[in-house]
Wavefront OBJ file of the C-alpha trace (Angstrom):
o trace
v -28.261 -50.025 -27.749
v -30.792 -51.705 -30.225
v -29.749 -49.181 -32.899
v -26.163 -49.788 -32.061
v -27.049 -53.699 -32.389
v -28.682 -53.277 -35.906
v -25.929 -51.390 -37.981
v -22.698 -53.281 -36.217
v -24.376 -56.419 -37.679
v -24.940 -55.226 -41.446
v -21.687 -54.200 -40.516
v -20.553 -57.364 -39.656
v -22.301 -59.687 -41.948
v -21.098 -58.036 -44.660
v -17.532 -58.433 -43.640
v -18.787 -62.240 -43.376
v -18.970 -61.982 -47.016
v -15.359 -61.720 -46.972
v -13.763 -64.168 -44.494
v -17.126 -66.734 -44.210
v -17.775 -67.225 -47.172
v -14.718 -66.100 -49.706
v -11.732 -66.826 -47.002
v -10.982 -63.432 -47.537
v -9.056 -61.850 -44.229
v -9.418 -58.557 -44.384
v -7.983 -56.009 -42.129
v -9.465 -52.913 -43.695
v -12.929 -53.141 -44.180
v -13.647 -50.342 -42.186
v -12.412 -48.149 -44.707
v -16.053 -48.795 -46.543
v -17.728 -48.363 -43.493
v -16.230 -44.974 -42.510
v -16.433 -43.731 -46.252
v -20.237 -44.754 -46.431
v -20.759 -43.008 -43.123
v -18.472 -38.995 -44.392
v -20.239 -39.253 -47.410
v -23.514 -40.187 -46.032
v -22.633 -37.112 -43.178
v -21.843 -34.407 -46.183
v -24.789 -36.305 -48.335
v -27.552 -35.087 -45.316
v -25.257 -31.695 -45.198
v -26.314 -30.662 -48.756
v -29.736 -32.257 -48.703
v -30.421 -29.568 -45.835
v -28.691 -27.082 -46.981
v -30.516 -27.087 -50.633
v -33.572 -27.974 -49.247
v -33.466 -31.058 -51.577
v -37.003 -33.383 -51.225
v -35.454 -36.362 -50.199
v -36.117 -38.464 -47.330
v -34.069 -39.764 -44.859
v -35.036 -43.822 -45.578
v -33.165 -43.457 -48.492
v -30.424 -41.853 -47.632
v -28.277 -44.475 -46.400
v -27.781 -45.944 -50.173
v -25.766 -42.883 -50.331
v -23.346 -44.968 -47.909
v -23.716 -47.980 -49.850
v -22.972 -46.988 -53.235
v -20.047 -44.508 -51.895
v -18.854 -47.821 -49.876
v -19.543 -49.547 -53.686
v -17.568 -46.845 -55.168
v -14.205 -47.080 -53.360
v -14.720 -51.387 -53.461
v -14.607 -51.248 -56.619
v -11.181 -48.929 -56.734
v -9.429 -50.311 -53.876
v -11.011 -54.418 -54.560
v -9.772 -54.043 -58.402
v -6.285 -54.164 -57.092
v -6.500 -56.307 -53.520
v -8.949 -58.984 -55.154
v -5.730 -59.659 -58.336
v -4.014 -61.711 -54.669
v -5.564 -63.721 -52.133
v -4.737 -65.242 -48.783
v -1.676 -63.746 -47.058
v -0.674 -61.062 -49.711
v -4.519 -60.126 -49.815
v -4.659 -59.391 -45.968
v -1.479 -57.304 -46.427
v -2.805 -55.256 -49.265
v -6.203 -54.918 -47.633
v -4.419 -53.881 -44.192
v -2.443 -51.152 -45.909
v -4.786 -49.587 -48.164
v -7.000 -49.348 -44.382
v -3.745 -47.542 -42.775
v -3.618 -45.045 -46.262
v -6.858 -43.749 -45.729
v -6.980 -43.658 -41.842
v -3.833 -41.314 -42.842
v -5.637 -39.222 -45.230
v -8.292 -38.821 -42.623
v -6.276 -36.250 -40.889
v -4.246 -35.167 -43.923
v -7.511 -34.178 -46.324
v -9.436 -32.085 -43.428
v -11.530 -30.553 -46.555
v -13.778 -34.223 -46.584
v -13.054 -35.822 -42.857
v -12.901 -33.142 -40.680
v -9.552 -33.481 -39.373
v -9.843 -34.233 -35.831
v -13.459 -33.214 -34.834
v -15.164 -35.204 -37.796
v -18.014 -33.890 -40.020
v -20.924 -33.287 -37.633
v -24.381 -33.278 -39.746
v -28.011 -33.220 -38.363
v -30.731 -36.280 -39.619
v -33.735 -33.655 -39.457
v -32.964 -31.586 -42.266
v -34.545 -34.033 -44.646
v -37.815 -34.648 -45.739
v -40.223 -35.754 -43.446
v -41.671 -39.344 -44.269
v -45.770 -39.883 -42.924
v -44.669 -36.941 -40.145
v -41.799 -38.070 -39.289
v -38.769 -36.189 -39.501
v -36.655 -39.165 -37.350
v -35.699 -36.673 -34.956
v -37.131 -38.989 -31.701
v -34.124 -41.900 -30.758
v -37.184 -44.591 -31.229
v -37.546 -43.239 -35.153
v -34.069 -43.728 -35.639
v -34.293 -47.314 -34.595
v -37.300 -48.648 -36.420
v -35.445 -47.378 -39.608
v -32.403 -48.991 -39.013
v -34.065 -52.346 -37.691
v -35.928 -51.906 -41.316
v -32.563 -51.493 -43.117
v -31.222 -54.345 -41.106
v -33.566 -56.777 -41.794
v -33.348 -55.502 -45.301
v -30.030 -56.150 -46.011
v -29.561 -59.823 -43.782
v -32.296 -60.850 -46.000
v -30.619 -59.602 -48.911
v -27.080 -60.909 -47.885
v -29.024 -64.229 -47.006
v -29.888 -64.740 -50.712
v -26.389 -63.913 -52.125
v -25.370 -66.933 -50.391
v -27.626 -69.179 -52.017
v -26.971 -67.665 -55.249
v -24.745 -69.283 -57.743
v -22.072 -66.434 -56.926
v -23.103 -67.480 -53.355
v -21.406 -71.144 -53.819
v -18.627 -69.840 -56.507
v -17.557 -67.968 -53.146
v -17.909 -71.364 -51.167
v -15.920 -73.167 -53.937
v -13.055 -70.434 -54.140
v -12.670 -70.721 -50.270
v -12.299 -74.322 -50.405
v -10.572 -74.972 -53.317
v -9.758 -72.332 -55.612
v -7.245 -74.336 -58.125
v -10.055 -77.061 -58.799
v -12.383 -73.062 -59.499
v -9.964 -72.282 -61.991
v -9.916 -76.013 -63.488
v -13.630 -76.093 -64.059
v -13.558 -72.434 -65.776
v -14.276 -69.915 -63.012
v -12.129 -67.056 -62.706
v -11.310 -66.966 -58.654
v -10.214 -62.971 -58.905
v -13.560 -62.051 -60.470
v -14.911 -63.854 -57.853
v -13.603 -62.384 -55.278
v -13.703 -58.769 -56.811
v -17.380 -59.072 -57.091
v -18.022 -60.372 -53.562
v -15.858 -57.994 -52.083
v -17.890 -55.018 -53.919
v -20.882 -56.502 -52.234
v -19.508 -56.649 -49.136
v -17.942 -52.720 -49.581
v -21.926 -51.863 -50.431
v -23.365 -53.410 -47.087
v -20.522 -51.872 -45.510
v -21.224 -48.335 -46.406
v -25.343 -48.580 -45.618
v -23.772 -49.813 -42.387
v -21.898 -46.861 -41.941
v -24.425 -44.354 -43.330
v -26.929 -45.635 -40.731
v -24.120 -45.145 -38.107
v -24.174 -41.271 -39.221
v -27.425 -40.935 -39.360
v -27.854 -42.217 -35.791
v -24.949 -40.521 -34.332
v -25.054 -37.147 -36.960
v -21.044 -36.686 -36.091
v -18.392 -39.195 -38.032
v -14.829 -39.045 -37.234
v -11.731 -40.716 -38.204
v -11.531 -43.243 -36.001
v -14.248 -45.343 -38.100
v -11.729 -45.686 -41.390
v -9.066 -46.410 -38.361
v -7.495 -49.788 -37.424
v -9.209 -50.541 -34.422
v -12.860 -49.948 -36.290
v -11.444 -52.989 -38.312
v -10.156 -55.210 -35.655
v -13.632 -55.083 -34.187
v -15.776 -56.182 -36.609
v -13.032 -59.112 -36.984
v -13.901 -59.900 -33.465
v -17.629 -59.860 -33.999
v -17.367 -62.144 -36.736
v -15.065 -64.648 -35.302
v -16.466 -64.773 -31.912
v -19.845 -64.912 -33.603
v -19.174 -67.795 -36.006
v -17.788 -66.948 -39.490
v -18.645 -70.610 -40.777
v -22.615 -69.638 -39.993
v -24.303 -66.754 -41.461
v -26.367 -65.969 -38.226
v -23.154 -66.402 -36.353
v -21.921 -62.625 -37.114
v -25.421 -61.323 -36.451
v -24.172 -62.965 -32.414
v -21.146 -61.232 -32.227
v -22.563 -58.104 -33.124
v -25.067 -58.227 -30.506
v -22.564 -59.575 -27.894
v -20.072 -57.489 -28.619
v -22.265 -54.391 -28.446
v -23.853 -55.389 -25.375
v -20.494 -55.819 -23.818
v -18.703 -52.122 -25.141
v -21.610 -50.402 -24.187
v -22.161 -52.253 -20.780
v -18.906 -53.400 -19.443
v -17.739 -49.924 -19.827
v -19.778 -48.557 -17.502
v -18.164 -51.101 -14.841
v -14.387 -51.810 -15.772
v -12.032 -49.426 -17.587
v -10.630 -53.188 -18.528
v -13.257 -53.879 -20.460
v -11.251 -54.564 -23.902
v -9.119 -57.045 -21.755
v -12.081 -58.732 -21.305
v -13.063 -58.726 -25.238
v -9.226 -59.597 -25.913
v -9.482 -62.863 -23.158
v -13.290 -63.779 -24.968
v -11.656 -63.635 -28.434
v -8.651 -65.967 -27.239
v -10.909 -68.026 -25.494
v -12.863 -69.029 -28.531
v -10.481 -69.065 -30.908
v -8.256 -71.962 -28.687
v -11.786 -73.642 -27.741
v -14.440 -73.013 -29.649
v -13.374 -72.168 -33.030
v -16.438 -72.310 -34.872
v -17.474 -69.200 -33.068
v -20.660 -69.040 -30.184
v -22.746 -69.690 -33.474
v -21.113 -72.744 -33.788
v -21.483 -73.933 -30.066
v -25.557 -73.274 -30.347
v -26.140 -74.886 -33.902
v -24.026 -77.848 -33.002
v -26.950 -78.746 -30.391
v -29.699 -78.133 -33.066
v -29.692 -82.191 -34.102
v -30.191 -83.248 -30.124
v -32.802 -80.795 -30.235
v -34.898 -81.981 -32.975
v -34.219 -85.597 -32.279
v -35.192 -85.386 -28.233
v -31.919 -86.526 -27.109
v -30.464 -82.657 -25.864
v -31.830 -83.450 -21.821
v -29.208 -86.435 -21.675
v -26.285 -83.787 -21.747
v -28.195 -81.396 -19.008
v -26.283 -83.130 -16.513
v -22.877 -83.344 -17.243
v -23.419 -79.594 -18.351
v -24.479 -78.633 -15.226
v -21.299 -80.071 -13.460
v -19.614 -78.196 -15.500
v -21.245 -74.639 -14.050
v -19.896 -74.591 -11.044
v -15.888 -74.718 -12.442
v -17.158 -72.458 -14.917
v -18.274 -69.699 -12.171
v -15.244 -70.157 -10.526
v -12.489 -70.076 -12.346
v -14.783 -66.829 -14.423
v -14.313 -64.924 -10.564
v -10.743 -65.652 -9.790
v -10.251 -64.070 -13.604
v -12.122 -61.131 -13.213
v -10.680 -60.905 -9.673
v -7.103 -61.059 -11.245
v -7.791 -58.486 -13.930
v -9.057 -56.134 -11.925
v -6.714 -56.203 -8.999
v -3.922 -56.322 -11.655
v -5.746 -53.084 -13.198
v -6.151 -51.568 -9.629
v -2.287 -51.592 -8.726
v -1.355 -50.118 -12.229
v -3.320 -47.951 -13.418
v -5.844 -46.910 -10.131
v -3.321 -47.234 -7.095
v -3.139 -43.367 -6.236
v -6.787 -43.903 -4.877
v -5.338 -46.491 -2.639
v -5.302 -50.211 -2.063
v -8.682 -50.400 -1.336
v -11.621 -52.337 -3.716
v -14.161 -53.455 -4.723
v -15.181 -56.439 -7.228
v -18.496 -58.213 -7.276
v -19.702 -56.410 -4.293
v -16.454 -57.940 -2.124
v -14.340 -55.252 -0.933
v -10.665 -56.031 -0.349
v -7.354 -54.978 -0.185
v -5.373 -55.565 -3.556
v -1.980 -55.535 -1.586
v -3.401 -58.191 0.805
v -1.594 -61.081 0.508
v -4.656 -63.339 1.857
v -6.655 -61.157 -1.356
v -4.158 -62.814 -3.745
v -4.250 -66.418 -2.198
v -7.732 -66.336 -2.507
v -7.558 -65.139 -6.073
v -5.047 -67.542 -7.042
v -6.930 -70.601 -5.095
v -10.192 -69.835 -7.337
v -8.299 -70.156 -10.488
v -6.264 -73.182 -9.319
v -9.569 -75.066 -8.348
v -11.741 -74.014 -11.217
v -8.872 -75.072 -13.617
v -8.920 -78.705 -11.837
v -12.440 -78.969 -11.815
v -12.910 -78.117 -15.562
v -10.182 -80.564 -16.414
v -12.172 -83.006 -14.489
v -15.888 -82.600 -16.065
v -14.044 -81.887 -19.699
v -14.296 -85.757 -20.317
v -17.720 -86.176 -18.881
v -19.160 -83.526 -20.614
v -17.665 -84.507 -24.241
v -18.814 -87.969 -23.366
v -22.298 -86.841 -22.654
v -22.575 -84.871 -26.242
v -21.422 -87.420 -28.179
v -23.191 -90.534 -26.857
v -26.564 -87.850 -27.170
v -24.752 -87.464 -30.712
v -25.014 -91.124 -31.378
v -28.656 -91.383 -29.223
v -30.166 -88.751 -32.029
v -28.384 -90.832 -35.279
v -29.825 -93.842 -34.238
v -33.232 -92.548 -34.264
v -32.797 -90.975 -37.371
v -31.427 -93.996 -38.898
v -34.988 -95.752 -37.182
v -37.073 -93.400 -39.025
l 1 2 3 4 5 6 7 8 9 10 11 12 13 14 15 16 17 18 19 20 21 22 23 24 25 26 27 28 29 30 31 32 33 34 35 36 37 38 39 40 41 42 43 44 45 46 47 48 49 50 51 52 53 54 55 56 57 58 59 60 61 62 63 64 65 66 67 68 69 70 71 72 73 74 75 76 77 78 79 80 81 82 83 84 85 86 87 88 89 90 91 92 93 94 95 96 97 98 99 100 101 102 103 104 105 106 107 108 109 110 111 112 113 114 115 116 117 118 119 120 121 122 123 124 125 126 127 128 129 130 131 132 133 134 135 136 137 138 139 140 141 142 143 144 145 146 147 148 149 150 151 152 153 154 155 156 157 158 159 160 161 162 163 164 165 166 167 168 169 170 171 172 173 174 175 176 177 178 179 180 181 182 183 184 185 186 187 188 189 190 191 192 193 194 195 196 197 198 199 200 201 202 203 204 205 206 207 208 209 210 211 212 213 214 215 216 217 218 219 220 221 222 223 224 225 226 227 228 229 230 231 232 233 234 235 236 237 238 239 240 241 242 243 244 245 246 247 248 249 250 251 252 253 254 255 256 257 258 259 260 261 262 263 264 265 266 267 268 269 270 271 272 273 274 275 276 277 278 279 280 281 282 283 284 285 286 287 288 289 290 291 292 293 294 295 296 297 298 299 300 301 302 303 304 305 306 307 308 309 310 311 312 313 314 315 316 317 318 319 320 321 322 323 324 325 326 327 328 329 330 331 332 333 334 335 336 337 338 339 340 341 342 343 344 345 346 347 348 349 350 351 352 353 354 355 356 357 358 359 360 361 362 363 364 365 366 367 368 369 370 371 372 373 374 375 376 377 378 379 380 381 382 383 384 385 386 387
């Protein structure tokens, strides 16, 4: 899972680049992600086959400069537009090559993939990266690598160019910047990170297949950086943990799990929309000025609504799951250890009752708990204004 962790947030910090930093929606970056990982895949393919001396650290600038390579085709055009006609552009150049996936089966497989082996290569101190733990100290190195390296783009002139062009791209223009060449060089940047991202992916999983140029590959790394916090640069590096955790986790519980993803994303995006980033950093002032125990309280009213209006929703989506998809196996269930029947009338008063009351509740602590941050809000300006 750690491995899994370390590549989805290159993955996802780079498409930060894009939408954090630039305002750049994007609904294909995946395509640089899946490229980096086939040619990384036929990259290890030849370096075994040819015996060639070159060790597998390297190897996943392969995926970066291919993901460079196709940025700067595909960004030369998409960059020319921004905002609406950008994310249109960007959304079918992601649906041309998810097509050519199964058209060109030559360079992606068709179907099946390109399946490639990571111990062909040279070996490195004795290590030929063939042990799971081997794998994951390499990509923890290339993810520390390139968040530190991402890190200083943003505090790079070109770093606040892409801050200005977000905000204000006319006044950009006024002062002499050109916003296109802006944007065309961060989103060859972000193409790069993208395809190490996916070359570590095919190094740790030695199969790609279409589905990582597809749509869905896209949508998720969306989700990681919203949910995350796009406005904070360690706010992607959250959703890609989260959002790992969860895939690999929840699916071993619920065949719902992506209902639950979908319900998260809403969730933050109507409440909390600078992201779970957002909702820690915003507590970082009380912190440092001693004033973050005077919301403890109010917060922990707000726990027990929270718990259980959480279990009448689960409840709900898994009954609701259980009579469409799972009824041949019969009415009976089981959710958090409670077994029940899902055509039980009493089952769905119970359900609905839980929602009803954790609703209420939460609309009753809302005010206390807002009241609570900002008078701590107020508590920690007056003692800096002391000092």
């Amino acid at each position: 899972m750690m491995s899994l962790m370390g590549f989805a947030a290159i993955f996802a910090l780079s498409y930060n680049m894009l939408l954090g930093q630039t305002g750049m929606l994007s609904f294909g970056h995946a395509v640089y992600y899946g490229l980096g990982g086939f040619v990384t895949a036929h990259a290890l393919d030849v370096i075994g086959a040819d015996r060639l001396p070159v060790p597998l650290p390297v190897v996943p600038l392969v995926g970066g400069l291919a993901g460079l390579t196709f940025a700067l085709i595909f960004g030369w055009v998409s960059t020319k537009r921004a905002g609406t006609v950008f994310a249109m552009i960007s959304l079918g150049i992601g649906e041309l090559v998810a097509a050519c996936s199964l058209i060109l089966r030559g360079f992606f497989g068709g179907e099946g993939g390109i399946s490639t082996s990571r111990t062909k290569t040279l070996a490195v101190f004795g290590l030929n990266f063939g042990p799971q733990m081997q794998v994951y100290y390499l990509i923890a190195a290339w993810a520390l690598l390139c968040a530190g390296a991402m890190y200083a783009i943003t505090r790079t002139p070109l770093g606040r160019m892409c801050n200005a062009v977000r905000d204000n791209p006319e006044r950009a223009e006024f002062i002499g910047y050109s916003t296109q060449m802006v944007r065309f060089l961060v989103f060859c940047l972000a193409g790069f990170f993208a395809g190490v991202a996916g070359g570590l992916a095919a190094i740790h999983y030695e199969i790609v297949t279409s589905s990582m140029v597809g749509a869905a590959s896209s949508g998720f790394v969306l989700l990681m950086a919203y949910i995350g916090g796009v406005a904070f640069f360690i706010g992607p590096i959250i959703g890609a943990v989260l959002m790992t955790a969860l895939q690999i986790s929840l699916s071993d519980y619920t065949a719902a799990w992506q209902l639950y993803v979908g319900l998260m994303f809403v969730g933050v995006v109507m409440y909390a929309p600078w992201g779970l980033g957002g909702l820690i950093l915003m507590h970082q002032p009380l912190l440092a000025a001693g004033t973050l125990r005077r919301v403890g309280p109010a917060y922990a009213l707000a726990v027990l609504p929270t718990v259980l209006l959480g279990t009448g929703a689960i409840a709900l989506v898994e009954t609701t799951h259980h009579l469409l998809v799972d009824m041949a196996q019969g009415p009976a269930m089981r959710v958090l250890g409670v077994g029940y029947d899902a055509t039980s009338p009493l089952a769905w008063a119970v359900i609905v009752a839980l929602l009803a009351l954790g609703v209420w509740l939460l609309r009753r602590v809302a005010p206390r708990v807002s009241s609570a941050y900002h008078q701590a809000v107020q508590a920690a300006h007056a003692q800096g204004a002391r000092r």
